[in-house]
N, C-alpha and C positions, 0 to 999 in steps of 0.2 A: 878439657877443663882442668885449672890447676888449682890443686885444694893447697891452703893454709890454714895453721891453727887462728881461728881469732880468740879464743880464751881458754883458760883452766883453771877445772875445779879438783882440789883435792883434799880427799881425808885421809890419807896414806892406811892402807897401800890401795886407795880406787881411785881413778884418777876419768875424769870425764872431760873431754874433749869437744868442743865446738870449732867443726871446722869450715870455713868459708870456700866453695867452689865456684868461681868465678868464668864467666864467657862474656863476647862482646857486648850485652847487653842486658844478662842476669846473673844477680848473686843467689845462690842458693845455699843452704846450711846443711851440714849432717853432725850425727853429735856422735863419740864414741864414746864404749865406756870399758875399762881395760881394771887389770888386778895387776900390781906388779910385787915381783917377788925374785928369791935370790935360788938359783939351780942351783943342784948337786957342787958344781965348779965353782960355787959362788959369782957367776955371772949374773947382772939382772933379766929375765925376761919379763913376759907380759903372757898373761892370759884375757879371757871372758867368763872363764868359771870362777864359780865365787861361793863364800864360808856362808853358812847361816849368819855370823856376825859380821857380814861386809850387807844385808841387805840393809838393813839403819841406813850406813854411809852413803850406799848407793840412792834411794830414797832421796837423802838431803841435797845431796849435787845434782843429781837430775830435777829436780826442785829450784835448784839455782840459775840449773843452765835455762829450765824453761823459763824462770822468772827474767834472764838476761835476754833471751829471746825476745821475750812478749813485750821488754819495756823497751827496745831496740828492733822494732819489728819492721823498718823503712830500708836495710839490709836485706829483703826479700823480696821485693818489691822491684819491678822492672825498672829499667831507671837509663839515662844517661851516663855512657861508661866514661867522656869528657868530664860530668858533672862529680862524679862515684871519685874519680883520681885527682878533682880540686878540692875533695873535701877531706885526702885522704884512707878512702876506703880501700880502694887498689892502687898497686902501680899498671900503669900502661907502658908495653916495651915499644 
C-alpha cells in the first residue's frame, strides 16, 4: 500500500497529516500528528511529544482534519480504482 499526504494542517510548530493509503480497490486514511522543532545542530526534526501549550493547537487541527474528513467521506469508501483515477484521486501506474 502506498501512502501520500492528501492534506495539512498547521499551527506551527504541530503539524497534522492526513495521509491517503491506497490498493487496487481501497482508500483508506490515517492522520499524523508531529511537533517540529530545531536540534542542538540547528537541524529540523520532528517528534510526538508535546508542550502543555501545543495541546490548544493540536485540539484545533485534529478538529480540522476530522471536519475534512467527515465532509469528504466517499475517500473511504470502496470504490472503482478506473473510476478513483478519472476523477483524480489516484494515479494508476
Amino acid at each position: 500500500m502506498e501512502s501520500v499526504p492528501e492534506k495539512q494542517f498547521v499551527a506551527r510548530p504541530i503539524f497534522v497529516t492526513i495521509w491517503r493509503k491506497g490498493a487496487e480497490d481501497r482508500i483508506a486514511r490515517e492522520i499524523s500528528l508531529s511537533r517540529r522543532f530545531k536540534d542542538k545542530s540547528g537541524c529540523w526534526a520532528a517528534t510526538g511529544n508535546l508542550r502543555i501549550n501545543d495541546i490548544p493547537k493540536v485540539v484545533m487541527l485534529l478538529q480540522d482534519a476530522y471536519r475534512y474528513i467527515a465532509l469528504n467521506p466517499d475517500i473511504d469508501e470502496a470504490f472503482n480504482a478506473e473510476d478513483a483515477a478519472n476523477a483524480g484521486l489516484i494515479k494508476l501506474m
